[in-house]
Phi, psi and omega in degrees: 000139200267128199242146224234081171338119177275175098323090175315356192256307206285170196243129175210184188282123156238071183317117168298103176296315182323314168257358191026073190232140160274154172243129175262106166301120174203084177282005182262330195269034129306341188248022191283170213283298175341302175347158174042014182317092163291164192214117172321139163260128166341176019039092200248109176282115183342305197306342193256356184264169198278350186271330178293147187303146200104326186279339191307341141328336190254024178232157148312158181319145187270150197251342167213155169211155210237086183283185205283345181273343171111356167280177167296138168184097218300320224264284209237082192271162182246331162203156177235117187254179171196134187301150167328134144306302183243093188280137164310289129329146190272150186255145200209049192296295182315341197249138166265109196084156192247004166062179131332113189268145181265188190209140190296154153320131162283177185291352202180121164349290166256018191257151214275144180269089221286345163234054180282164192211171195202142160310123141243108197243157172170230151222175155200142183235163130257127180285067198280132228254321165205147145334276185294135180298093232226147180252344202216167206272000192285344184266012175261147176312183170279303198289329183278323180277010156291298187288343166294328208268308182309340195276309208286345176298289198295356168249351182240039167227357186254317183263340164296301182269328196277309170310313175098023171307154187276330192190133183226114176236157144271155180187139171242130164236148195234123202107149168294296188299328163237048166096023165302135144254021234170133204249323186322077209331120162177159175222198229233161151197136176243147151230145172198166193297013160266112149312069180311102242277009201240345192254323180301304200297334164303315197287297177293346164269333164288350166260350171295313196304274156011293155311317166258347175258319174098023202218177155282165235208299200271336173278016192243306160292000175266311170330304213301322204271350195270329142325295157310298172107326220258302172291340191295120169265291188206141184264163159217188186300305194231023160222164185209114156285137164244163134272131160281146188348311200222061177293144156308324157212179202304156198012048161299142165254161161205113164274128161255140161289110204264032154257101164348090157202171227240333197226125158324284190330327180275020198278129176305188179270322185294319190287327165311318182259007164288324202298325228271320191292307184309337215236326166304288183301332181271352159299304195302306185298312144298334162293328175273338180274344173204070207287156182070010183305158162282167135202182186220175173203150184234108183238126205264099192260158178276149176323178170260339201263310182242095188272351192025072179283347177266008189231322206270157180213117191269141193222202202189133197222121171250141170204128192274161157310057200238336159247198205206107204280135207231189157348281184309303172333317186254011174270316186239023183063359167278154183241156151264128202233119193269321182237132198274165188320328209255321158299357169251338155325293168305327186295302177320295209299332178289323204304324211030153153251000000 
């Protein structure tokens, strides 16, 4: 691949096959006064929050816990989930499987229906990540962020194969700014009978990719990147930090499997603590490159409802806070990115952990 040397100030478009959206590189907006705000964090007292050990009362029952050695364990537990208090989704514990959702009638057979509405069931859970009142999963050991990385296998192996969800994501937010209310380390999973119409079209373009190449989309951009070199944060045996080609805001990271596979949930233990250790270091690199910043992370496992398994290849996207989608974003589905990837790669590899 032909690589085409630039003007580090000028700007210019890059397309995300994946969502098959362009992006505007515009690294000359770095020097605008705003940029990059970081915001100092509250102080929260341990005694009011719901997560700390002593508290469990003030949550629902826990629906799985971990004690520190990794057995089951209610009383003296290292991580905990529990259903959400205030759920996104209708909770749906009692009923086994989520069927079909149903959906209201237009007013007339053939005429298109400008109010449709659909039954939505599922869960939301929470992941409380440790007993003590830890703001970041990065002040936790290696073995307690193993065991986290077990919970989130093990609730999306509970509502994907055992529920029968149509779709499960895990996700963290840390910070006000990217929708943290809670300071306490810990992170969120909804699963529910909706296909999020953005997640289908990801699934489908990696099997259009499939289709037309004869290859997986994401074990084909990972060669590329370990080639290139210039985005590449950190390697492991069976893992790769990228910042990717055409990000969407400043340093996304996407950890990839760099062995062909469609589902997190099906991850061994060994590979669950490399994943746990690669992602404990890609935190830590961002708290040192911005420090008090918000972020958030995700991890995008294939639906339960489309699994393409020879096609869909499942990652995992950490991104700190650091802009604000303004006017142009929501006016035209487009970003703007102030810092390009191969500059925030380096600043991670610098960053030490």
């Amino acid at each position: 691949m032909v690589t085409i040397e630039r003007d580090a100030t000028s700007s210019e478009l890059r397309h995300d096959w994946l969502s098959d959206r362009w992006v505007i590189m515009a690294p000359q907006r770095t020097a605008r006064p705003f940029d990059f705000v970081r915001h100092e964090t509250s102080e929260v007292d341990p005694s009011d929050c719901p997560f700390c050990a002593g508290n469990e009362h003030l949550t629902p029952d826990a629906v799985l816990s971990y004690g520190p050695g990794g057995e089951d364990s209610d009383d003296n537990w290292a991580v905990r989930v529990v259903p959400n208090k205030f759920p996104a989704v209708t909770e749906c514990y009692p009923d086994p499987g989520f069927g079909v959702p149903s959906e209201s009638a237009a007013t007339e057979k053939s005429s298109i229906n400008l109010f449709r509405r659909k039954d939505l069931t599922g869960g939301h859970e929470v992941i409380v990540e440790s007993p003590r009142h830890l703001n970041s999963i990065s002040q936790l050991s290696h073995a307690e962020v193993c065991l986290v990385f077990r919970a989130y296998r093990d609730r999306l192996r509970y509502w994907l194969e055992e529920r029968g969800a149509c779709y499960a994501v895990v996700f963290k937010n840390v910070g006000p700014e990217a929708g943290a209310s809670l300071a306490h380390t810990h992170s969120q999973l909804i699963a529910t009978s909706l296909l999020p119409p953005d997640v289908k079209r990801a699934a489908d373009r990696m099997e259009q990719y499939m289709q037309a190449e004869g290859a997986c989309l994401f074990c084909d951009l990972i060669q590329e990147e370990i080639e290139q070199k210039v985005r590449v944060v950190e390697q492991t045996p069976d893992f790769i930090a990228v910042c990717p080609f055409a990000s969407r805001v400043p340093s996304l990271l996407t950890i990839y499997p760099t062995k062909h596979m469609a589902q997190f949930e099906q991850l061994d233990q060994d590979l669950l603590d490399q994943l746990a250790w690669l992602t404990h270091r890609s935190v830590r690199r961002i708290e040192n490159c911005y420090p008090n910043a918000a972020y958030n992370f995700v991890i995008h496992t294939a639906p339960g409802c489309e699994r393409h398994e020879n096609s869909f290849h499942w990652r995992m996207e950490l991104f700190p806070r650091l802009t604000k989608l303004a006017g142009f974003e929501w006016g035209s589905d487009c970003f703007i990115n102030p810092l390009t990837p191969e500059e925030a790669a380096r600043n991670l590899r610098n960053a030490g952990v």
